[in-house]
N, C-alpha and C positions, 0 to 999 in steps of 0.2 A: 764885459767888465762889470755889468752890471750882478749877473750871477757871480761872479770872485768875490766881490763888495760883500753879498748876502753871506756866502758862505764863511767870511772873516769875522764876520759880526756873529754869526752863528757860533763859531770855533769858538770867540769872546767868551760867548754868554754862556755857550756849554762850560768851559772853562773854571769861566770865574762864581756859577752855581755850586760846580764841584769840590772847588776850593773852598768856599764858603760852608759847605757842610762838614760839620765838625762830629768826629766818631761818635757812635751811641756810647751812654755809660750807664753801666748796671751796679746798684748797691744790694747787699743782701743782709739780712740782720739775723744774728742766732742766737739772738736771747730767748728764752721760755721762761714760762711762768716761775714765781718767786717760790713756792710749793713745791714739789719739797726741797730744803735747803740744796741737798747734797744732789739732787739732779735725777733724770728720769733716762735710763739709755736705751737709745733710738737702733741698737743691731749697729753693725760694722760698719752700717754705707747708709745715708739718706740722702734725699734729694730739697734741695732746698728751694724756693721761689723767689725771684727778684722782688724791689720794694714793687714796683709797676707789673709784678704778675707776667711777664712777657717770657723772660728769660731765666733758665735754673741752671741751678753747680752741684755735683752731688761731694757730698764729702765721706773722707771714708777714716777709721780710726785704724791705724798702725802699730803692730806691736814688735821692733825689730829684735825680739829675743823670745817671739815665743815659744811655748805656751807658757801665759794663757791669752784666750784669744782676747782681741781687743773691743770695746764698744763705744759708739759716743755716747759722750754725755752730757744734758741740756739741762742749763739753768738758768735763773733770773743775770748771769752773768756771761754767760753763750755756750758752746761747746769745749769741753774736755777729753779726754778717755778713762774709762774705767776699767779696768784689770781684774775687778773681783773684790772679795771681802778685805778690807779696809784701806782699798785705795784710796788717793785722796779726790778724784775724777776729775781732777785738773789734769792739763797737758804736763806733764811730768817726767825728772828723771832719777826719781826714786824709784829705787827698784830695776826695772827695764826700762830703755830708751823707747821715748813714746813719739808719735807724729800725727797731724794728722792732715791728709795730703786732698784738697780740691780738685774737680776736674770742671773744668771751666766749658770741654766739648771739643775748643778748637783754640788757637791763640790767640793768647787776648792780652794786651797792656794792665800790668797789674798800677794801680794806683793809691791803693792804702791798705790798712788792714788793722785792726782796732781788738787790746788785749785788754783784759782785766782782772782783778788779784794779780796782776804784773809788781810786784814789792821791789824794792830796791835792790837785793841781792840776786833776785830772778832773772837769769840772762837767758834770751830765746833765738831763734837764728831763720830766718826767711829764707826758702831756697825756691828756685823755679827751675821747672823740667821740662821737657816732652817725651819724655819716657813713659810710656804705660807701666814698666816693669816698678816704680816706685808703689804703684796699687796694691803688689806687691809679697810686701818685702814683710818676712817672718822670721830674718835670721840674718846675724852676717852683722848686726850693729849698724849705729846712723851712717854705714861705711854703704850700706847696700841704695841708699837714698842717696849721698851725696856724690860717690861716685859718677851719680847720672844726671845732677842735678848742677845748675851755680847757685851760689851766694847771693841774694841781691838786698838785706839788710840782717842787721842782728845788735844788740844792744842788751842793755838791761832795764828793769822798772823804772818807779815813781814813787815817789813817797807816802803818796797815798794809793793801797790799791784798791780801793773801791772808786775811784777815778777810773774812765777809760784813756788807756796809753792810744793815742791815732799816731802808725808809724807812714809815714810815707816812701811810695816805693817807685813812684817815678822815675823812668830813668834806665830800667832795667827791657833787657829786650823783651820781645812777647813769648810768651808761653803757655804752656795750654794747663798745666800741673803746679799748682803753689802747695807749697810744702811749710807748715808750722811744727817746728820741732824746740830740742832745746840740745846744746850742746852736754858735751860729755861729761860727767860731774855726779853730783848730787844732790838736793833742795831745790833745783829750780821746779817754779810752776806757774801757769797762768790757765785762762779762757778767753775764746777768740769769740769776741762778741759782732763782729762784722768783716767783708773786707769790701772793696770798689773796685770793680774792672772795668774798660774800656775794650770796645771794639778796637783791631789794628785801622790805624787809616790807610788808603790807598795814596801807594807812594807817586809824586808828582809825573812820572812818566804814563803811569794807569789815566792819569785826569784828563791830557793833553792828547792820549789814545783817545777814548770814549769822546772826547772835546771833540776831535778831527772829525770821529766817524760819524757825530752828529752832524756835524757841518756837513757834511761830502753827502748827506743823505738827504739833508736839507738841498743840496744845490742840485740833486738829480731830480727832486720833484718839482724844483722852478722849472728845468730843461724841461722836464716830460708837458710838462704843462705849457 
């Protein structure tokens, strides 16, 4: 009776530790220096650093009509893409449909994501994937991205765009691929100066497993002993 007791208490405490811990969350920031205005491009793909240096998301710049090929581009307002001579290296859909698509590694709860020059008439669209194939896409229109992708926010600016727009995206399942685009048109533009992800949490069946199996490991070394 006495080992059942321990073991209950054990299952408890494994339990309600595990429940208690609450997912890791990573924030990443893509602002660069204020120099020069129109931005510095970083090549098709970088890799960026969490605030806390632990964890990185590489992002990569999309051009679904190319050539020509696509680059990011860093500024005191975050990353855009640049197309070449006189783009405007904002995420844009002047011209060709632009994107530019995170890989987060593995699935992860997206939790915000932060635009800026977001103007009032500038409409953007958040999609999330697990398709590698949106890394991608060179042709075929934002048809080749959404087709593999969902919807999990899209809206328009602010009145002011030297304001940062923070959209929240809670709520949406996990994904390993977040996608910054803008719908079909033309004029819209911004820069994605941040976004927030969270680890997936383990769902309450995982807790009450790993809960049990420390019990029952706990009760075998009272026995043996």
């Amino acid at each position: 009776m006495k080992m059942f007791n321990t073991a209950v208490a054990a299952l408890a405490v494994c339990v309600a530790a595990a429940s208690a811990a609450s997912a890791a969350s990573y924030s990443y920031d893509f602002t660069g220096p204020t120099f020069p205005i129109f931005g510095t491009n970083l090549g098709s793909s970088t890799t960026f650093s969490d605030t806390t240096a632990t964890q990185s998301v590489t992002a990569t710049a999309v051009n679904t009509e190319s050539p020509p090929t696509p680059a990011l581009n860093q500024n005191s307002g975050g990353l855009g893409v640049n197309l070449g001579f006189l783009d405007t290296n904002q995420l844009d859909n002047i011209g060709d449909d632009e994107a530019i698509v995170f890989d987060l590694g593995a699935k992860m709860v997206f939790d915000s994501i932060s635009l800026t020059l977001a103007f009032l008439d500038d409409t953007f669209s958040i999609y999330g994937s697990n398709s590698a194939s949106v890394l991608g896409c060179s042709s075929g229109g934002l048809a080749c991205l959404t087709s593999v992708s969902t919807l999990v926010a899209t809206g328009s600016g602010i009145a002011n765009p030297l304001d940062v727009l923070n959209i929240d995206l809670t709520g949406a399942s996990p994904f390993q691929y977040l996608i910054a685009t803008v719908p079909g048109g033309s004029g819209d533009g911004y820069r994605i100066s941040g976004i927030a992800v969270s680890e997936v949490p383990l769902p309450a069946s995982a807790l009450l497993l790993f809960g049990g199996l420390g019990a029952l490991s706990v009760a075998r070394r009272k026995r043996t002993a």
